[in-house]
C-alpha positions in Angstrom: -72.3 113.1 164.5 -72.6 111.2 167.5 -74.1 108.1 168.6 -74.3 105.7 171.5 -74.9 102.4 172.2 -74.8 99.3 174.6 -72.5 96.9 172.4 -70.3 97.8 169.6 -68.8 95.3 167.7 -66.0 96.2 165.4 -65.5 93.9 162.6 -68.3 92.3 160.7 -66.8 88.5 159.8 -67.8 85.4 161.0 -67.1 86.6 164.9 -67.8 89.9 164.6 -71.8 89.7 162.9 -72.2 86.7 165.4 -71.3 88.4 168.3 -73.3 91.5 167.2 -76.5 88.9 166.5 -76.0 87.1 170.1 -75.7 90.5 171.8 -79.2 91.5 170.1 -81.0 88.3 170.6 -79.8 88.9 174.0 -81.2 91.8 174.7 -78.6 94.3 173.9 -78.6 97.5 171.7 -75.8 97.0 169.1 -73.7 99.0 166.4 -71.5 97.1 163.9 -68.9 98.6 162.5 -67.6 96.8 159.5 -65.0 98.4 157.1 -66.7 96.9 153.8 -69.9 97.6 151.9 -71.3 94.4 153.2 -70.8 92.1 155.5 -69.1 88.3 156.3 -64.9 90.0 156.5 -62.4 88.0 154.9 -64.1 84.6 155.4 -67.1 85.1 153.3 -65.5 87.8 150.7 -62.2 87.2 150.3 -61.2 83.9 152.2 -63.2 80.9 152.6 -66.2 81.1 150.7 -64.9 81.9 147.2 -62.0 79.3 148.1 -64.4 76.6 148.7 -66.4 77.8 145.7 -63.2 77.3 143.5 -61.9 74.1 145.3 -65.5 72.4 144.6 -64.8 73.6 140.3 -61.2 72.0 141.0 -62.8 68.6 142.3 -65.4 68.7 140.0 -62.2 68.9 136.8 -60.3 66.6 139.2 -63.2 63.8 138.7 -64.1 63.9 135.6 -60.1 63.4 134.5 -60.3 59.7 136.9 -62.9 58.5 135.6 -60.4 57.7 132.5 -59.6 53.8 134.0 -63.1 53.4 134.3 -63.8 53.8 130.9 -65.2 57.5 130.6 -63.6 59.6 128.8 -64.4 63.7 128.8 -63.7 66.1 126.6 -60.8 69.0 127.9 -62.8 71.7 129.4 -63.5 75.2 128.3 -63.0 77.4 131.1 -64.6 80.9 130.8 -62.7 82.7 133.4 -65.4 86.0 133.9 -68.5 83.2 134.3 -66.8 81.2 136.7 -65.9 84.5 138.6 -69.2 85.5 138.3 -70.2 82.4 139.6 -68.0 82.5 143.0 -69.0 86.5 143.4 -72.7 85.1 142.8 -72.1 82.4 146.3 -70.8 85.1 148.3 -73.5 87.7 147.4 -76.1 85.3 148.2 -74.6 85.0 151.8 -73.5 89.0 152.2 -77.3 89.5 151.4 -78.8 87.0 153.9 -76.3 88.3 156.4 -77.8 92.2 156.0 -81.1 91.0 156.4 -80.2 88.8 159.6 -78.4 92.3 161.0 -81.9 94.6 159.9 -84.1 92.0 161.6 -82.2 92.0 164.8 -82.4 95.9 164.8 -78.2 95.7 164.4 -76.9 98.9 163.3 -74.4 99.1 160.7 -71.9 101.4 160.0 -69.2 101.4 156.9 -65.6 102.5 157.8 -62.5 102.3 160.0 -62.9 102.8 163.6 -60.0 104.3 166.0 -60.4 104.3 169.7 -60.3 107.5 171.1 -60.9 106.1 174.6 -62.0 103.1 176.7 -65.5 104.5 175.8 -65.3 105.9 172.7 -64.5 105.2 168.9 -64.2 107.7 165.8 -65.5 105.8 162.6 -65.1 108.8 159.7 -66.6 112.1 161.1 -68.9 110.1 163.2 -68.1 109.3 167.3 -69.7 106.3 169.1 -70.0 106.3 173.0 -70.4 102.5 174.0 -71.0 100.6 177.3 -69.3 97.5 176.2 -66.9 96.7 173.1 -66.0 93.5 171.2 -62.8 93.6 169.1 -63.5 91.4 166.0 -60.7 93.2 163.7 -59.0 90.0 162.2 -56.1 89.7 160.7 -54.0 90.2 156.5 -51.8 88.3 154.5 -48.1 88.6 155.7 -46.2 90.3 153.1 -42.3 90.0 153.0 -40.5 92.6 153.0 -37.8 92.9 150.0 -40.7 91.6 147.6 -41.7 93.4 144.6 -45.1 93.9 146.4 -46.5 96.2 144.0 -45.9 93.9 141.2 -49.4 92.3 140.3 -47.6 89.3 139.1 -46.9 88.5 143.0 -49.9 87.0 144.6 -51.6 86.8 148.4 -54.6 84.8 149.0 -56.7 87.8 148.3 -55.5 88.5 144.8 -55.4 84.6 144.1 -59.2 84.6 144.8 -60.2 87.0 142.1 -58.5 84.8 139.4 -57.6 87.6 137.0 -56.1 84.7 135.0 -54.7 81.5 135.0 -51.3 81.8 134.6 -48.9 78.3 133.1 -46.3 78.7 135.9 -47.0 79.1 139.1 -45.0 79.6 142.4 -46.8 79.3 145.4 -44.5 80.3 148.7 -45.8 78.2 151.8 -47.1 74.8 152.1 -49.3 75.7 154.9 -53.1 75.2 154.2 -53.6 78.2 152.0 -51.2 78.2 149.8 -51.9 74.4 149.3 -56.1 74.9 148.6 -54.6 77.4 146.2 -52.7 74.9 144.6 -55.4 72.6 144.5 -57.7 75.3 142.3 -54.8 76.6 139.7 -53.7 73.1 139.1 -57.0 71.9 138.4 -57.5 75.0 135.7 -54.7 74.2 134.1 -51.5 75.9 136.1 -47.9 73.6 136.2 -47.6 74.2 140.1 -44.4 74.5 142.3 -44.6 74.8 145.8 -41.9 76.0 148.1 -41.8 75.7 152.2 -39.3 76.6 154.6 -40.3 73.3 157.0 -39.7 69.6 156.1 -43.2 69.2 155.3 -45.9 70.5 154.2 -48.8 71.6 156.7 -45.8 72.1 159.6 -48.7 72.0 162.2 -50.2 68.4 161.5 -49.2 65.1 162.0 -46.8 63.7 159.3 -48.6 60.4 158.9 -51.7 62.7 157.5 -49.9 65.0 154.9 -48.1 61.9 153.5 -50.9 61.1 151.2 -51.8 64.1 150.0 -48.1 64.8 149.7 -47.5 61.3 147.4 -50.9 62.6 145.1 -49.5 65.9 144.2 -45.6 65.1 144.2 -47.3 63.4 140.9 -49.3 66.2 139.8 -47.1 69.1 140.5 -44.3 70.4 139.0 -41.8 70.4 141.8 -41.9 70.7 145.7 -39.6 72.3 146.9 -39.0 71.1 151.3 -36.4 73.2 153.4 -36.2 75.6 151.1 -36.3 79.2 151.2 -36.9 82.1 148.5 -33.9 84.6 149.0 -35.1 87.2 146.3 -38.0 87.9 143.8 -37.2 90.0 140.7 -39.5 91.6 137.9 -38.4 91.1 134.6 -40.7 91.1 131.3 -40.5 87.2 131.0 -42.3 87.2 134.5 -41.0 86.9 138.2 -37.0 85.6 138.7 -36.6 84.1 141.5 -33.8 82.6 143.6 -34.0 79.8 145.9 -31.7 78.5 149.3 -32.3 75.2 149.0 -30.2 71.9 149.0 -32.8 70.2 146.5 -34.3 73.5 144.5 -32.3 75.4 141.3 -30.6 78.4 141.7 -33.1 80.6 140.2 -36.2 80.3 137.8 -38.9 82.6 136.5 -42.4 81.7 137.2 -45.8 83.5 135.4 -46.6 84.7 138.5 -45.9 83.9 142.7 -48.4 83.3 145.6 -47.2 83.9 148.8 -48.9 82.5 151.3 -46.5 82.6 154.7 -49.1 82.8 156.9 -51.7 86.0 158.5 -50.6 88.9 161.0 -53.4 89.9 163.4 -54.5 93.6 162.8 -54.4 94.5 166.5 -52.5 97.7 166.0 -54.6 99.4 163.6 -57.4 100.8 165.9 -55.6 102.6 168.2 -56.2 100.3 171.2 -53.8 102.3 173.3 -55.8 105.2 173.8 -58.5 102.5 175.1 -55.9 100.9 177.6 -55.5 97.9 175.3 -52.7 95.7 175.8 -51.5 95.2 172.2 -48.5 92.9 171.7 -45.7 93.7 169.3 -47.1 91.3 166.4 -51.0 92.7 166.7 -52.2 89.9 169.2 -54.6 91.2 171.9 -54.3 88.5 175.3 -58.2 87.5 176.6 -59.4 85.7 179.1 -61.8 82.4 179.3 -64.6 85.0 179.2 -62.6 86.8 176.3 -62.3 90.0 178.3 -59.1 92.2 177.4 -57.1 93.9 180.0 -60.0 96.9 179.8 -62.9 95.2 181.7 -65.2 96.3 179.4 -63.8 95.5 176.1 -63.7 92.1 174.9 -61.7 90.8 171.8 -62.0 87.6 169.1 -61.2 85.8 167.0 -58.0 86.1 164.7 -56.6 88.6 166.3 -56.6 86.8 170.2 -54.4 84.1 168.8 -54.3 80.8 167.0 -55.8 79.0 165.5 -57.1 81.5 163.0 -60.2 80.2 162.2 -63.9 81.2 161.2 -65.3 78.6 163.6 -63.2 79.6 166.6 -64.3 83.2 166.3 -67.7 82.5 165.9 -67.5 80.4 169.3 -65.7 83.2 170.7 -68.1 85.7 169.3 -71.4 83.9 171.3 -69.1 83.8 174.4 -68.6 87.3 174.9 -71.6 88.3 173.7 -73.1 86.1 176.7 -70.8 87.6 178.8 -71.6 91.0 178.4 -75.6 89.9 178.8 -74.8 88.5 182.1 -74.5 85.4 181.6 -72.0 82.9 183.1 -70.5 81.6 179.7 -66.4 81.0 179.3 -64.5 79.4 176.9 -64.8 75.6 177.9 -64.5 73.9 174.5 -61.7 71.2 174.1 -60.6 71.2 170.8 -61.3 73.2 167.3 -60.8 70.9 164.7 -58.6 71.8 161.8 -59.8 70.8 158.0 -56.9 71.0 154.8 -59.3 71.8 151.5 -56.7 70.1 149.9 -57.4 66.6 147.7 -57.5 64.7 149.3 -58.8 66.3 152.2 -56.6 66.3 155.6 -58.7 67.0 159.2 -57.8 66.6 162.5 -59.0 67.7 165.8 -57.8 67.1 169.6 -54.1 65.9 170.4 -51.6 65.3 167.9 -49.0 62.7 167.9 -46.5 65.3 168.0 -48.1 67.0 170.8 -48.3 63.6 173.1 -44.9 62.6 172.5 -43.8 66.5 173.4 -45.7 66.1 176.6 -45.0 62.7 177.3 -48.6 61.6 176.8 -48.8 57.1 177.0 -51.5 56.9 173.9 -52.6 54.2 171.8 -53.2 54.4 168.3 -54.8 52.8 165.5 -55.1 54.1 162.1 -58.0 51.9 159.5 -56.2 52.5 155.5 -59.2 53.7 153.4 -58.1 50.7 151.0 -59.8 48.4 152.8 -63.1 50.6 152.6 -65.5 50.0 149.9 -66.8 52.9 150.1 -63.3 54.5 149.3 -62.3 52.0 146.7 -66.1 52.5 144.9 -65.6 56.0 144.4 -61.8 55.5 142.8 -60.0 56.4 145.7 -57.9 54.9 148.3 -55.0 56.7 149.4 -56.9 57.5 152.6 -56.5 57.3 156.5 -58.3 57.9 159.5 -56.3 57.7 162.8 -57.9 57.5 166.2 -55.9 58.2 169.2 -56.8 57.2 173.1 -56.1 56.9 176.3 -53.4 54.1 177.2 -54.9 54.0 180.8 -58.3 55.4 180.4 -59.2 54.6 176.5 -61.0 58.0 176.5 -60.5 59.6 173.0 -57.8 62.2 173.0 -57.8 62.7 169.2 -58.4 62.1 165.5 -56.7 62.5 161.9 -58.6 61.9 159.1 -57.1 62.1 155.3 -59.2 61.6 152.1 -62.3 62.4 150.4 -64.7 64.5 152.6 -62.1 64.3 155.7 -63.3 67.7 156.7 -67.0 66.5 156.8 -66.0 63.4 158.9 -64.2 64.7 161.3 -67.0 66.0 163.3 -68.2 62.8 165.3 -64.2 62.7 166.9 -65.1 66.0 167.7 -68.2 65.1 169.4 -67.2 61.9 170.7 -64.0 64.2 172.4 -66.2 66.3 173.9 -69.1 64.1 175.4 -65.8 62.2 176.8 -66.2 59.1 175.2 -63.8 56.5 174.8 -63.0 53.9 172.3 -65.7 51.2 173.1 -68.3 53.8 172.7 -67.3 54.2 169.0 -66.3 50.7 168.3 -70.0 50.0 169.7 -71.3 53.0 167.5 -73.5 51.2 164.1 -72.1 53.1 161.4 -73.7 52.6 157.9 -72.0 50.9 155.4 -70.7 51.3 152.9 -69.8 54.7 154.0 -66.4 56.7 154.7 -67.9 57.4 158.1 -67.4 54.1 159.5 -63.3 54.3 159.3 -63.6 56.0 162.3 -65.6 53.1 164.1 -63.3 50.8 162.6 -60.0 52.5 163.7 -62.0 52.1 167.1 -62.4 48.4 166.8 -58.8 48.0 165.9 -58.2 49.5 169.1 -60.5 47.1 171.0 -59.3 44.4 169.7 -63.0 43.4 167.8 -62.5 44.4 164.2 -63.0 41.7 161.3 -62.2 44.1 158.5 -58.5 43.2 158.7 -56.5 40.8 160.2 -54.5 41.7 162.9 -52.2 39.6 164.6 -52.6 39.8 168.3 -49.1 40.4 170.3 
């Protein structure tokens, strides 16, 4: 069977189905070619809807179990595994359905399977062959598996197996403290799971700021069993107590046997399993297609996003990069112009940051100011029974425009988004000390860390230099 269309978009996730939509509103005749029954890709199936779903349940547990100084007391929960799966397939569903009828009233075809190119204008999908004008890659990436595990072994975890929660197993080794493993960490505890976490780096989340993960990092070295930093696994081996394994690490045993093992080392792009050679792709040796600001590959008619261009891996960056090429192929003059994609940790507390880093300024010799307002001097914090939290602004030495923000605690990820927006519309730190923020709220850290940079702020005392 053969068929042909104007667009075809291969990979329905969060790039793939908004690229496919753009192209459509735009004008544009469009296939979709999406390897599962439904559509939304790892984010909405197996990544970071059902995650969320779980690490809402986990805060939920988390709460109730604080509110013990206050003087309320709840009973242990009773945790029906199948229901609360039910539940998290029940979230997803809802969103795979609304998604199918956004694709049928946009006139998007979709097609289940695998596709291969045969050429730069041509794709096999199954017995069926598509001729296309234009083509988006939207393929995404998989969990990294190590070679030299027992991979078969059901006892050792990715993040997709984590996310069906067959069970809830007493000891648990997650290996990576990168954001994944750690939101992971954050559910199994919460159900009842003695956690340790392992990570090669000398902290956790190796990509942000060290001042952020520091609270979250005091919280769980509390709540976990063990944290292993600088450490390695060397081997993982079945037995019928559960999974042996041996550490290289100054602080960590030799060996001990955990339930079961989560690894969660990070995602490989799946750039090398369409055949993009026999399109003229260029393909890298780890699966990473190169694009331009217009997201065009190499082959001037074949564009490619999302996970599998490059980091970050992100929903949100591939559905930016899905509405870009999309407009590109429509004719319009559209190019990758945004100036940063924030980052958000699911973790609790939450950790979010957007723009330049501290690590990044001091690498490229960037003069910066900084202020950073302690959530325990918020009463919005303090009245909800936190206060380990943080929110960092950093600016301009000569300028004061904002060049970034870090945000730790409740809701961080939520918060986060005026930095982004102030970054952006190229405001500086007066704008956002001068910004009326409603209080009591966590929102007005950020005006405040502003104010301590100005000079103005009457929420702590500051001695001037």
């Amino acid at each position: 069977m053969q068929l042909k269309t104007q667009v075809l978009v291969l990979g329905g996730g969060p790039g793939g189905y908004t690229a496919a939509f753009r192209a459509a509103d735009l004008g544009k005749q469009v296939i979709l070619v999406e390897r599962f029954p439904v559509l939304g890709g790892v984010c909405l199936n197996v990544g970071c809807i059902p995650s969320k779903t779980l690490l809402h349940v986990a805060h939920v547990l988390n709460e109730a179990k604080e509110l013990s100084p206050a003087g309320i007391k709840f009973v242990a929960p009773e945790i029906n595994l199948e229901e609360l799966r039910d539940w998290k397939n029940k979230v997803s569903a809802q969103l795979n359905s609304g998604l199918a009828a956004l694709a049928k009233q946009r006139n998007v075809t979709i097609i289940q399977g695998t596709a291969q190119f045969v050429s730069d204008t041509q794709v096999q999908v199954g017995s069926e062959q598509i001729t296309f004008e234009q083509a988006i890659i939207a393929v995404g990436s998989q969990p990294v598996k190590i070679p030299g595990f027992p991979n078969d072994d059901s006892r050792l975890m990715d993040s997709t197996d984590a996310l069906k929660l067959e069970d809830i197993p007493k000891k648990l080794l997650i290996v990576g403290g990168g954001i994944i493993g750690l939101e992971m960490a954050t559910v199994y505890h919460a159900l009842g799971s003695k956690i340790t976490i392992v990570e090669m780096q000398e902290q956790l989340i190796p990509g942000c700021d060290k001042d952020l993960v520091r609270p979250l990092m005091t919280k769980i070295k509390k709540d976990y069993d063990n944290i292993f930093l600088e450490t390695s696994v060397s081997s993982i081996e079945p037995s019928a107590d559960g999974l042996k394994v041996t550490f290289d690490g100054k602080a960590a045993p030799e060996s001990e046997v955990f339930d079961k093992v989560l690894v969660a080392v990070g995602r490989r792009p799946n750039g090398h399993l369409i055949a993009a050679d026999k399109a003229g792709v260029n393909v890298d040796e780890r699966g990473f297609i190169a694009v331009d600001k217009q997201q065009r590959t190499n082959v001037k008619n074949i564009f490619a996003i999302g996970d599998v261009v490059g980091n970050p891996m992100l929903a949100h960056k591939a559905t930016h990069e899905g509405k870009i090429a999309a407009e590109v192929i429509a004719g319009k003059a559209t190019e990758w112009q945004a100036l940063t994609i924030p980052s958000v940790a699911y973790t609790d507390p939450e950790i979010a940051w957007m723009g330049l880093s501290e690590n990044d300024a001091k690498a490229q010799g960037i003069d910066y100011d900084k202020a950073a307002f302690p959530w325990a001097a918020s009463g919005r914090s303090l009245s909800i029974g936190r206060k380990e939290g943080v929110t960092k602004l950093l600016s301009s030495k000569k300028t004061g425009r904002i060049l970034g923000a870090g945000i730790v605690g409740t809701n961080a990820g939520e918060l986060i988004a005026e930095a982004v927006l102030a970054l952006e519309m190229g405001a500086n730190v007066e704008d956002l000390a001068l910004t009326v923020h409603a209080h009591p709220t966590l929102a007005e850290t950020l005006g405040l860390s502003a104010e301590i940079l100005e000079g103005t702020i009457t929420d702590l005392f500051i001695k001037k230099r």
